[in-house]
N, C-alpha and C positions, 0 to 999 in steps of 0.2 A: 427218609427223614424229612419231614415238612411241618410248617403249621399255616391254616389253614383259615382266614378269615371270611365268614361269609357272612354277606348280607347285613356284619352289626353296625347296629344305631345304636346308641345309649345318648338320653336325656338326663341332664340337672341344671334344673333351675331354665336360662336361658341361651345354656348353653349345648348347644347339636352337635354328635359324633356322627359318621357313619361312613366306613371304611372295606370295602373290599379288596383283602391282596394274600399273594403266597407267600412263605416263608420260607424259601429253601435252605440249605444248606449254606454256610458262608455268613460275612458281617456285612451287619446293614445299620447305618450312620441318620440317624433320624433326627433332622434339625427343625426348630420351625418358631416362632416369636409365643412371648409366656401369654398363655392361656389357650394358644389354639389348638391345645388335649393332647400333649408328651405324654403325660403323668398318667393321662386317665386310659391312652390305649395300652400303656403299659400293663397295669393293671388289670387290663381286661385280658390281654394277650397269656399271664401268668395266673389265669381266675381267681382273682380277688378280689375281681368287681363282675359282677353280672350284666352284660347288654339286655336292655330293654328287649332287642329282637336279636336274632342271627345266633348264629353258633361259633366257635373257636376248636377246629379239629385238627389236633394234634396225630401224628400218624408217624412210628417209630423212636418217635420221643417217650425215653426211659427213666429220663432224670433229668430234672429243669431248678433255675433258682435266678431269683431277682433280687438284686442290691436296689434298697430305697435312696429316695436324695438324701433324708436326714437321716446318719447313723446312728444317730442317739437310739432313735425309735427300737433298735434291735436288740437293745443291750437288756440278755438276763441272767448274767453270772455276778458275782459279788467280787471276783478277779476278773484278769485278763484270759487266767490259762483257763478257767472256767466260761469264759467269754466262749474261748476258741472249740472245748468242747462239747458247747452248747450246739453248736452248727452240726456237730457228726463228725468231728476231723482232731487228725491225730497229730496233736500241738508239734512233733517233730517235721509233719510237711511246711509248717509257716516256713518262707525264707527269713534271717535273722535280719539279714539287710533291709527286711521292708518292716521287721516288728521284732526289734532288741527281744531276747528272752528276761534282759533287766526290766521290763514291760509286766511277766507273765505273769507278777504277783501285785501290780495296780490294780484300783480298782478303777474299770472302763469307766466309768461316770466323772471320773477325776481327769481323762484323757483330755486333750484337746479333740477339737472339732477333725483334725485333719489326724491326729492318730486314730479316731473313732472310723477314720473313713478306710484310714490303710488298715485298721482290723480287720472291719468286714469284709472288704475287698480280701484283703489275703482269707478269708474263711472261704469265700463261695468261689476264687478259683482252687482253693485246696479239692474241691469237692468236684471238679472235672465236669459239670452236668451238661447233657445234649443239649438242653436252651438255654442261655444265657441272657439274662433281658439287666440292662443298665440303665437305672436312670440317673442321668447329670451326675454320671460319674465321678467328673475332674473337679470338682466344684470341691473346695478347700485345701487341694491337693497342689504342693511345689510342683516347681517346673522339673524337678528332677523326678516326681514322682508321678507325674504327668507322662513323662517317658517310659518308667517303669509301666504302667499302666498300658500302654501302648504295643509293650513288647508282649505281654501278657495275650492280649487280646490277639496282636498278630500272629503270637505260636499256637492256639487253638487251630488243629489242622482239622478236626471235625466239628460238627454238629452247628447249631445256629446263634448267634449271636449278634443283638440287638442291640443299638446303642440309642440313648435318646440323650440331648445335650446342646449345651448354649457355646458350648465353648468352641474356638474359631483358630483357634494359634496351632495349638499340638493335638494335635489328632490321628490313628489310627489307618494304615492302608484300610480301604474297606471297596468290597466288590459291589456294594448298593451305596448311594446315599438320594435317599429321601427326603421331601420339606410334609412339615404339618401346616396346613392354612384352615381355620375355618371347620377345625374339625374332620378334615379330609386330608388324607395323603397322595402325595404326587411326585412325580418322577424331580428332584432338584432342580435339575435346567431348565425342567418348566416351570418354576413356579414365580419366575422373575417377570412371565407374562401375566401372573393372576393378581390384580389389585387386591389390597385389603379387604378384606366385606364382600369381596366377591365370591360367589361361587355358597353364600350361607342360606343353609336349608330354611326354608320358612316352618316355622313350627305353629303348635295350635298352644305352646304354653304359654299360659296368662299368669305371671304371681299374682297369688292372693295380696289385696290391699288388707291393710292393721286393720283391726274392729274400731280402734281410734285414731283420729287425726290429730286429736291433741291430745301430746303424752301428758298436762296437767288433769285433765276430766280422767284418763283412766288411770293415775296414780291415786287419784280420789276415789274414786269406782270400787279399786281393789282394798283399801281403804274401808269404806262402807261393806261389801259385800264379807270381809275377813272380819270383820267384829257382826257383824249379824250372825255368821256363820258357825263365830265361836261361841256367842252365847245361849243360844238352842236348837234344836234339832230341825225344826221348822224355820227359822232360819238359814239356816245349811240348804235346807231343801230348796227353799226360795233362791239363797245364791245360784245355786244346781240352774234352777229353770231360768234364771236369766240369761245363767252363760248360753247354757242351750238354745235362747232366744236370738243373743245378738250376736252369737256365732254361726249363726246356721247356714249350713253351707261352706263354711272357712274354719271346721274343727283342726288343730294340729298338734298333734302331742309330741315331747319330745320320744327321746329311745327308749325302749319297754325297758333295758335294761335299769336305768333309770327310777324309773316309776317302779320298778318293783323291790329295790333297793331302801328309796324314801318310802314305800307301802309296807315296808316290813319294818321300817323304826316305827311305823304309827301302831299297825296292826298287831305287833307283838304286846309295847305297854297297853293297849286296848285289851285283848285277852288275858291277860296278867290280873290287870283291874278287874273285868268283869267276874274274872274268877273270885276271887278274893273277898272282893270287899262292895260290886255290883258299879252300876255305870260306864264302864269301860265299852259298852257298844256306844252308847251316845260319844264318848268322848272319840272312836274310834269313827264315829259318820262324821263328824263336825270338823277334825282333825285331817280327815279324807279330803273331804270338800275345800277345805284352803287350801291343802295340797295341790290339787285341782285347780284352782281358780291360778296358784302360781305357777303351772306349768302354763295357765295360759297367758299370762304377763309374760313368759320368759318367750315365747311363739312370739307374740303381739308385737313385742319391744321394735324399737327400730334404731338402728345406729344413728347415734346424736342426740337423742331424746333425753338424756340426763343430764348432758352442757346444760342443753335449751333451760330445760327448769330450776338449774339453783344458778341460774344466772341471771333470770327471770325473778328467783326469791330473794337472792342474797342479794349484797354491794357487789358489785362487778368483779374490785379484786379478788374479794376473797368467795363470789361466788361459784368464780371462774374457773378456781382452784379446785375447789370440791368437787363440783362439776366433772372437771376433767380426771380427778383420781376417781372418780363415780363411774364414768363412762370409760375409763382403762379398766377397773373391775370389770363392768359387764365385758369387756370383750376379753378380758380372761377368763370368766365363764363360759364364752362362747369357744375358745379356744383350746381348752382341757377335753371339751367333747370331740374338737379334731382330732388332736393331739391322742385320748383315747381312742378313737377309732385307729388310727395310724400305727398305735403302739399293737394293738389287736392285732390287725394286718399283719404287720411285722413279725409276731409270734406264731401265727401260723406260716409264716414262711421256713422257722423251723418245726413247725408240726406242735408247737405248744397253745395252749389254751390259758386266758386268765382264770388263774383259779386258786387255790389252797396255798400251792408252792410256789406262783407267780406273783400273787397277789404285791407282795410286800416291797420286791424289786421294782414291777410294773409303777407302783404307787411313787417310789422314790425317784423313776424315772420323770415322771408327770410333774412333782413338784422340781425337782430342779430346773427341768427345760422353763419354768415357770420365772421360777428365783435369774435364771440367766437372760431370759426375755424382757423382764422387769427392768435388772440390771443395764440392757441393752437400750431401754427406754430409756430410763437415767441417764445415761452417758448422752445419749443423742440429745434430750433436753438442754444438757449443761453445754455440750458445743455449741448449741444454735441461743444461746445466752439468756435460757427462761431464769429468770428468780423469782417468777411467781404473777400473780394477774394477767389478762389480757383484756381487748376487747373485741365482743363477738354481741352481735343481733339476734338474740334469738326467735326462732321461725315455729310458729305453731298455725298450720294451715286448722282450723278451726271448720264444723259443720255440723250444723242443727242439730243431726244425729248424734252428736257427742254428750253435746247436753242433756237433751233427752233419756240416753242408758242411761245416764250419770244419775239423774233425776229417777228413774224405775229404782237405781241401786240403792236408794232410801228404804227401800219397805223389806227386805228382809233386818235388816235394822233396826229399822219400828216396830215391825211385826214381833224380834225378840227383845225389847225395850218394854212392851207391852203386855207379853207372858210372863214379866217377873211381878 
């Protein structure tokens, strides 16, 4: 029984993995400071993430299963005891001591953070599996269950089990421990000789720069090119070739899932119309093409760009304000597609899919974690004694090129200003 790392690298963004090691039998204690890729070899060791290169060869491994950091992510019964036999486990193996049976008829999403944790945990050691990969186990969990947790892991007398984890107090006999630095892994005691930064792979990835510098010229842009677009079909077209113009080279769409979700509210009333009563293909290209243009504001955007500009338009105070509930929006749009991605993940760690019968829980899970993160802003707002305005400089690094699109993005708008 072994798992078997070879050769992977996996890249995002600017950040390099690339890890060669064995997995024997036994526990192994993987510590290492946040970002330098706990989460991500995890992931990759449990396939549910792909390396760029190398392989991950499991060899006598029968049965495997990974607890995520956030246990929300897991949650698709509308009970507890529905919880528990969602996993494949026969709610009489929980022990009572680590999840009351006065539990079994809650609904999980109503749990605390820390009974969400000893659910799951109690699900996937019910389930005895050859690899066991943890991540940030202990993380919401008492000191008492922090022990529990421990025992747990030390009575596993076979198969392999992984730990990845910040915590430093109570911890697990373990026959490995490991550091991650830099996206590498290393024997512990040596990693107090590797400086920070040292040892990081040189990469060839460059991110892409915004198509704008200044978030004002292409709030106007999209602006111009979404009423040109909506008002004739020749218009739409002209949007089309601009983006194609001044994105060239720097296209990025968001998730197909995505795009074919919003492509099927346009596409359906489009079919419907043309059926009926005629027009519905123009309304369905014109309707397309904005769609399009705002998948690509949503690429383009950049963190801070919405302070900058109603604070730039408004009074200070109060533009300050909107600003920043503007730019907490966008990054909860930005964070529902984590969030989605993570909840996906998760479901296939019990072999489910979003779909028909997931649908409705997955969704409810999404907005809560939503309503609680919100929530979680608020409060931290009021401790640090905001009641409202600030002041902030706004920075619009400005370039020729900005004006210039900006200035092309007039003529599908004239162009359909002048077919009426």
């Amino acid at each position: 029984m072994k798992v078997i790392l070879e050769d992977i690298n996996f890249q995002q963004g600017t950040f390099s993995l690339s890890v060669n090691y064995s997995f024997l039998p036994g526990t192994y204690l993987i510590t290492g400071p946040i970002g330098s890729g706990k989460s991500t070899l995890s992931l990759i060791l449990s396939g549910h993430l792909r390396p760029d290169s190398g392989k991950v060869d499991k060899t006598g491994i029968t049965s495997e299963a990974i607890s995520l950091q956030f246990p929300e992510y897991h949650i698709t019964g509308a009970t507890v005891l529905e919880e528990i036999r969602s996993w494949g486990v026969d709610p009489d193996m929980i022990e009572s001591a680590i999840l009351p049976e006065t539990l079994f008829m809650r609904d999980p999403l109503h749990l605390s953070r820390g009974e969400l944790k000893r659910l799951s945990l109690a699900c996937i050691f019910a389930k005895e599996p050859d690899l066991l990969i943890l991540d940030e186990p202990f993380s919401s969990l008492d000191t008492e269950m922090k022990q529990w947790l421990c025992t747990m892991i030390e009575s596993r007398r076979s198969g392999v089990t992984i730990i990845f984890t910040h915590e430093r107090e109570i911890l697990p006999k373990s026959g490995f421990h490991l550091s991650m630095r830099n996206g590498s892994l290393y024997p512990a005691d040596a990693v107090h000789g590797i400086p920070e930064g040292a040892g990081e792979k040189s990469s060839d990835f460059e991110e892409k720069p915004p198509v704008f510098g200044d978030g004002r010229l292409r709030l106007l842009s999209v602006i111009l090119l979404s009423l040109g677009a909506f008002l004739s079909i020749g218009g739409a077209i002209l949007a089309l070739l601009w983006w194609f113009v001044a994105c060239w080279r720097r296209w990025e769409i968001p998730d197909w899932h995505l795009i074919f979700v919003l492509g099927m509210l346009i596409l359906l009333p489009a079919l419907v119309t043309e059926y009926f009563t005629g027009g519905g293909l123009s309304y369905g290209i014109r309707m397309g093409v904005i769609l399009f243009i705002s998948f690509w504001v949503y690429t383009d955007y950049r963190g801070g760009e919405m302070l900058d500009i109603f604070v730039w338009a408004g009074k200070e105070r109060k533009g300050f304000d909107i600003g920043l509930a503007a730019e907490m929006a966008m990054q909860g749009i930005y964070l529902a597609g984590s969030d989605l991605l993570q909840i996906r993940r998760a479901y296939s760690i019990k072999g489910l899919n979003i779909g028909v019968k997931t649908f409705i829980p997955a969704s409810i899970s999404l907005l809560l974690m939503h309503i609680r993160r919100s929530d979680e802003t608020a409060r931290l707002l009021a401790l640090r004694g905001f009641n409202g305005g600030g002041t902030y400089a706004p920075f619009f690094p400005g370039r020729k090129r900005d004006s210039l699109l900006t200035l092309i993005a007039i003529i599908p708008l004239f162009y359909s200003l002048l077919s009426f």
